[in-house]
C-alpha positions in Angstrom: 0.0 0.0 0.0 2.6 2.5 0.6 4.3 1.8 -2.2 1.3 2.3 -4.2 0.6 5.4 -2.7 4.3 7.2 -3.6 5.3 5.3 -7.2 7.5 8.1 -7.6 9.7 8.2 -4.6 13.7 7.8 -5.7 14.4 7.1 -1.9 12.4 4.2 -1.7 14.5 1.1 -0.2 11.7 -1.0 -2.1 12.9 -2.7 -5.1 11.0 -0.9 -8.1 10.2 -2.1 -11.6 13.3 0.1 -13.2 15.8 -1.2 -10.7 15.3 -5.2 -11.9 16.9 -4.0 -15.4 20.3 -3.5 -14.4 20.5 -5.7 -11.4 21.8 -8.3 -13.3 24.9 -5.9 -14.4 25.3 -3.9 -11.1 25.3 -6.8 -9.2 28.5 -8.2 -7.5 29.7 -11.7 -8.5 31.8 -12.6 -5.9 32.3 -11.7 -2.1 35.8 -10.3 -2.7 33.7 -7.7 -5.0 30.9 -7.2 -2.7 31.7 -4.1 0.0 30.5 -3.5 3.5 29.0 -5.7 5.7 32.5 -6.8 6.4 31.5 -8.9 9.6 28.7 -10.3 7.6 31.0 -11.2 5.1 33.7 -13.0 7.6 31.3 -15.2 9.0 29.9 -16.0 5.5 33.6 -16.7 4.2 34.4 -19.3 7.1 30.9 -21.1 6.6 31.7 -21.5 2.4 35.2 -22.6 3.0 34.1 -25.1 5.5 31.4 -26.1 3.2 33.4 -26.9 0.2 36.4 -28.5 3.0 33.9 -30.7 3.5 32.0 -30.8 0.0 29.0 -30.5 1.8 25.9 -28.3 0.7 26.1 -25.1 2.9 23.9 -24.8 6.0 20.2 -23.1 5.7 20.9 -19.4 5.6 18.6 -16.3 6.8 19.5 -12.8 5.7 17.5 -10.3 8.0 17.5 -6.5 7.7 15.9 -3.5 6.3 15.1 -3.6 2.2 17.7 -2.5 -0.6 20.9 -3.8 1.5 21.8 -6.9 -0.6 19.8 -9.7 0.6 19.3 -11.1 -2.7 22.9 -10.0 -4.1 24.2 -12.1 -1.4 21.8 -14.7 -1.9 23.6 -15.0 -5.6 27.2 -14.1 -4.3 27.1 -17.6 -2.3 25.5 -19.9 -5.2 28.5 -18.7 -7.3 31.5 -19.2 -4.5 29.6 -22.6 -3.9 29.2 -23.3 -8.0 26.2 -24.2 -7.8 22.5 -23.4 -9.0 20.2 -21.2 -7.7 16.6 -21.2 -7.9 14.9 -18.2 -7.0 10.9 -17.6 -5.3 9.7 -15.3 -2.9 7.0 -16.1 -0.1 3.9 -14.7 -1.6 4.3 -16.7 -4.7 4.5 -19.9 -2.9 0.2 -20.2 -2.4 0.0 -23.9 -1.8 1.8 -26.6 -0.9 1.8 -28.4 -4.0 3.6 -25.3 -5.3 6.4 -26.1 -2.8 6.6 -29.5 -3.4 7.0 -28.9 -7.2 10.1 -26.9 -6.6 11.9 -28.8 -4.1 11.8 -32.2 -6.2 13.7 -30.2 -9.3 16.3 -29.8 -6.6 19.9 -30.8 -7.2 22.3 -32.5 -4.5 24.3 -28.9 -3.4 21.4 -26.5 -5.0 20.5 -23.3 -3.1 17.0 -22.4 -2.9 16.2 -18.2 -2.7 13.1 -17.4 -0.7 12.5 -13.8 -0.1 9.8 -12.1 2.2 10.2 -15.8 3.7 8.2 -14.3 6.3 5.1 -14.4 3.9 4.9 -18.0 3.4 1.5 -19.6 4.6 1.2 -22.0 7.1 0.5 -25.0 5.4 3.6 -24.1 3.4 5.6 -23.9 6.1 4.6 -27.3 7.7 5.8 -28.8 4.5 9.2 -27.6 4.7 10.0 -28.5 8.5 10.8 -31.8 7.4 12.2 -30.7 4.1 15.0 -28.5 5.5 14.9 -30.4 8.8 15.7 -34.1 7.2 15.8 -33.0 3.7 12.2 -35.1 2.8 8.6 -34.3 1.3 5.6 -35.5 3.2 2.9 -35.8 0.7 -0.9 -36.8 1.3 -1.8 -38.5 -1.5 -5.5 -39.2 -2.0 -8.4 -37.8 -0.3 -10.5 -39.8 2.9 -10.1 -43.1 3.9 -8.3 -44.1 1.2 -5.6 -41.4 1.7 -1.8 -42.4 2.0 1.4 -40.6 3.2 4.2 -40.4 1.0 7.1 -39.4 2.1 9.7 -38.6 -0.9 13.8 -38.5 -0.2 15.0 -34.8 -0.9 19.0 -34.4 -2.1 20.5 -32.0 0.7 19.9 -28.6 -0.9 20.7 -25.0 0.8 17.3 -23.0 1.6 18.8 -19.3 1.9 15.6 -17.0 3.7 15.8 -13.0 3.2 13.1 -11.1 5.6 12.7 -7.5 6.5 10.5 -8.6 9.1 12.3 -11.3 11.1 9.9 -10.7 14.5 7.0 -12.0 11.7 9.0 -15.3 10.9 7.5 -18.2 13.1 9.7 -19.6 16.2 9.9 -23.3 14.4 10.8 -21.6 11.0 13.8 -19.5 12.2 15.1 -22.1 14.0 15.6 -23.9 11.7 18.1 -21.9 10.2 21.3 -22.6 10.8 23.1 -19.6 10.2 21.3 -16.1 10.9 22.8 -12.8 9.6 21.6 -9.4 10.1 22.6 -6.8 7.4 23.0 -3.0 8.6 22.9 0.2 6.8 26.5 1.0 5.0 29.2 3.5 5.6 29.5 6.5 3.8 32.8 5.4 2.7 31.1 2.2 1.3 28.5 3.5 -0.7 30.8 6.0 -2.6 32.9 3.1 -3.4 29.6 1.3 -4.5 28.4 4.2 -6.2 32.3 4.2 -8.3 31.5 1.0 -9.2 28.5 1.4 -10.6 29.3 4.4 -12.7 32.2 2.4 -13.9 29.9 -0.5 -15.5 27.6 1.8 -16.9 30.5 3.6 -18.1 29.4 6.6 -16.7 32.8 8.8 -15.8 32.7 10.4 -11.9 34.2 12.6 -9.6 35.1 11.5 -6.5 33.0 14.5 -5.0 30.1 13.7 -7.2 30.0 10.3 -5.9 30.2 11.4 -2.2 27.1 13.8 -2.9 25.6 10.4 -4.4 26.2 8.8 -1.1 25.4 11.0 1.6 22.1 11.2 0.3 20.8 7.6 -0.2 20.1 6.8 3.4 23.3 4.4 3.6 21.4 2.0 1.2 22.9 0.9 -1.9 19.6 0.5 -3.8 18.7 4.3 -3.1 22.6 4.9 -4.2 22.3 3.0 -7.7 18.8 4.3 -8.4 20.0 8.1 -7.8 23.4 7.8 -9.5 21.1 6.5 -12.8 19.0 9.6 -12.3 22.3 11.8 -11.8 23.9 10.1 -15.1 20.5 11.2 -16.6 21.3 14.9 -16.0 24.4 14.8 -16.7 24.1 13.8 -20.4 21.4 16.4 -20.8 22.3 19.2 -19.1 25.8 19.1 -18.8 29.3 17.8 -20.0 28.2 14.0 -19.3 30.6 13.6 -16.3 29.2 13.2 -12.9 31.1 15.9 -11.2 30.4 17.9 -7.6 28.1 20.3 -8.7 26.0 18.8 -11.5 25.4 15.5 -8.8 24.1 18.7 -6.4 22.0 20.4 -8.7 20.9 16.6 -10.2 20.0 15.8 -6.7 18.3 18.9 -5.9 15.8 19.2 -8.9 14.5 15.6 -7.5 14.2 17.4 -4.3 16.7 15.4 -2.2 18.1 17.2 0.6 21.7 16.6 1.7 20.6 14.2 4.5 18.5 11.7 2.0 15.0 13.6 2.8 12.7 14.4 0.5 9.7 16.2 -0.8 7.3 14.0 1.4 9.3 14.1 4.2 9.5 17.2 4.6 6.5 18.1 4.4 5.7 15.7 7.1 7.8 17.9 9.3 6.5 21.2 8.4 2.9 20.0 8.7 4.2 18.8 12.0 6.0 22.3 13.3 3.5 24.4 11.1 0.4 22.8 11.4 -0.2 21.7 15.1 2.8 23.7 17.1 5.2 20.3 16.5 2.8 18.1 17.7 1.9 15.7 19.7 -0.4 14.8 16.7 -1.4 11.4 15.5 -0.9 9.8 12.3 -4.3 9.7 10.8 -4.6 13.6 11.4 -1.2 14.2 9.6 -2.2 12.3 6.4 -5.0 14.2 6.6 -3.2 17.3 6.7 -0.9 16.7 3.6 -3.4 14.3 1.8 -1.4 11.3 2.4 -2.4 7.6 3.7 -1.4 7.6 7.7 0.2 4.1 6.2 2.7 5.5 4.1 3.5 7.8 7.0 4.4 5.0 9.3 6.0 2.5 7.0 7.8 4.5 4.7 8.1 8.3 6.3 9.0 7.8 9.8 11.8 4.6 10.2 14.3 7.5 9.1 12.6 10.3 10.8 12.8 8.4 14.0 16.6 7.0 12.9 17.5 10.9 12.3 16.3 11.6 15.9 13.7 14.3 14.0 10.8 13.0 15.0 9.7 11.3 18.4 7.3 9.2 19.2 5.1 9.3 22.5 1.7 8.0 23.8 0.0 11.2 22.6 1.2 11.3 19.4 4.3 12.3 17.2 6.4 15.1 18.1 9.2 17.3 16.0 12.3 17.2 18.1 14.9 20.8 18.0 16.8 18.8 15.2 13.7 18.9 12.6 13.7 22.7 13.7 17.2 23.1 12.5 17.5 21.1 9.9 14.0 22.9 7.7 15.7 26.4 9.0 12.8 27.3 11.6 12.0 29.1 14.9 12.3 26.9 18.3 9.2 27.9 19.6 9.8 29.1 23.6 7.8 25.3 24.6 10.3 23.3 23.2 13.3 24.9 24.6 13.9 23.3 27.8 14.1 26.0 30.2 15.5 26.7 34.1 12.7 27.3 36.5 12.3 30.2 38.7 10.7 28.1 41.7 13.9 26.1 43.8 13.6 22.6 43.5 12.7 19.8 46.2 16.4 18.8 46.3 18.5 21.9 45.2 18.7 24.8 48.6 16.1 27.9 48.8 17.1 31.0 47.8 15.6 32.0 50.9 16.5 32.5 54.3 14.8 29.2 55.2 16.6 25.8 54.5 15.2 23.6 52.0 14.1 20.2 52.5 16.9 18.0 51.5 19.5 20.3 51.9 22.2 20.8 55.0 21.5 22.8 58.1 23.0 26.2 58.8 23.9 24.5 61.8 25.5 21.7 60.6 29.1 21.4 61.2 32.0 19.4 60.0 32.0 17.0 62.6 28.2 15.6 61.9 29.4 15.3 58.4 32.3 13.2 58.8 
């Protein structure tokens, strides 16, 4: 839904029609080429080698993080250290278990089956692939009433590798059996500019380093967001200027999509002025915010907010959401005299009087050196 309700947002982590074009070509091949994640990619390098030590298929795999961080790249970086096929499905698609079934027994001794969203798989799904991933066999019901039998079908030892941006959603008994768990983090900037040279150097796209550090700072440490924006910046730059991706023409590129220097947007923003301008910076709720800028309270909360709240620009409290001094800053506005904290006239139940008379907690005018020791 919330993708439906912004098709055009360039900052979307979501994977988006365009982006399934040059995958294929941007994509890393190997995990000596892929950059970041460099614990992620220790780990991963110890379990392969002791894989193929063993010539063994690899242990059941779950990639968990936010979307647009290299799930499925990684997915495809292991089937090609390992040399072997990959077969690739995502959750929703699987919508019975016959669909399952039909999958696994094409399987190949070593093969690595893809499943994204493997959060979204149903539960009659998942009851088939306990066993399958478990003791690598197919329970099948064959027949319907009395007459029905249970066939149980030998599996070749196969590699299920799971990607989830939801990993709280995925069921205790399917997680667990996973051998190997790995959660993927935003990148570096340092990282995504050298991501970002890559990519302009398949598409044969010539860079500046300081174009390719404006790239970066503004794709919310996601290399998705950085690939998408540096085709949009390569777009400009062929059109309106000399065709090289210097400083100034990924600035003014970036700025005509309305891209701030922090990764924020047209919709964010104005999430945060409706926010500061609208209701005094809150605390408002959600549904009265998409009413205010005509937007789903959906969109608001899956899409909008995660950075919002990552910035530290917006906070969340029972009452509603609130703009924090660094949304203030940030949109060049006023810190209205409430949201200053400010030093009270009246003394304080632990801090002296100002008057003559003691306070509460604090010494005695008569207290001397001796009751303190």
């Amino acid at each position: 839904m919330s993708e439906k309700s912004t098709p055009n947002r360039h900052i979307t982590p979501k994977k988006k029609r365009e982006d399934g074009r040059l995958d294929g070509l941007l994509r890393p091949q190997q995990l000596a080429d892929f950059t970041g994640q460099e614990r992620l990619k220790a780990n991963l390098t110890i379990l392969i080698e002791a894989a193929k030590g063993r010539q063994e298929s690899l242990d059941h795999v779950l990639f968990h993080g936010p979307p647009g961080l290299g799930k499925t790249t990684l997915a495809h970086v292991v089937a090609n250290e390992m040399n072997v096929n990959i077969r690739i499905t995502a959750g929703p698609a699987i919508e019975r278990a016959g669909d399952l079934a039909a999958i696994l027994t094409n399987m190949r001794a070593g093969d690595i089956l893809f499943i994204d969203e493997v959060h979204r798989l149903g539960r009659a799904v998942e009851e088939i692939l306990y066993p399958a991933l478990e003791d690598f066999v197919l329970d099948i019901v064959v027949g319907k009433g009395p007459g029905a039998k249970n066939v149980r079908l030998k599996l070749p030892k196969f590699t299920v590798i799971g990607a989830t941006t939801r990993l709280a959603l995925l069921s205790a008994p399917l997680r667990t059996r996973f051998g190997a768990l790995y959660r993927m983090d935003f990148y570096e900037q340092a990282a995504i500019e050298t991501i970002v040279i890559r990519g302009a150097g398949i598409l044969q796209v010539p860079i500046m380093p300081e174009g390719a550090s404006e790239i970066a700072c503004r794709s919310r440490g996601t290399p998705r967001v950085a690939l998408r924006l540096l085709r949009r910046v390569r777009d400009y730059a062929e059109v309106r200027a000399s065709g090289e991706i210097t400083g100034e023409t990924a600035v003014a590129a970036l700025n005509l999509l309305e891209i701030d220097h922090l990764g924020l947007d047209d919709l964010d923003r104005r999430v945060l002025r409706a926010i500061i301008e609208k209701f005094g910076g809150g605390p408002v709720g959600l549904d009265t915010i998409g009413a205010s800028i005509s937007e789903e309270s959906d969109t608001i909360m899956d899409v909008v907010e995660p950075y919002l709240l990552q910035l530290g620009f917006l906070e969340r409290t029972s009452r509603g959401r609130m703009a924090t001094p660094h949304a203030y800053a940030h949109l060049d506005l006023p810190l209205p005299q409430h949201v200053v904290p400010t030093k009270s006239n009246q003394p304080s139940l632990f801090s002296p009087s100002k008057s003559n008379q003691p306070s509460l907690f604090s010494p005695s005018d008569e207290a001397t050196d001796e009751d303190d020791e």
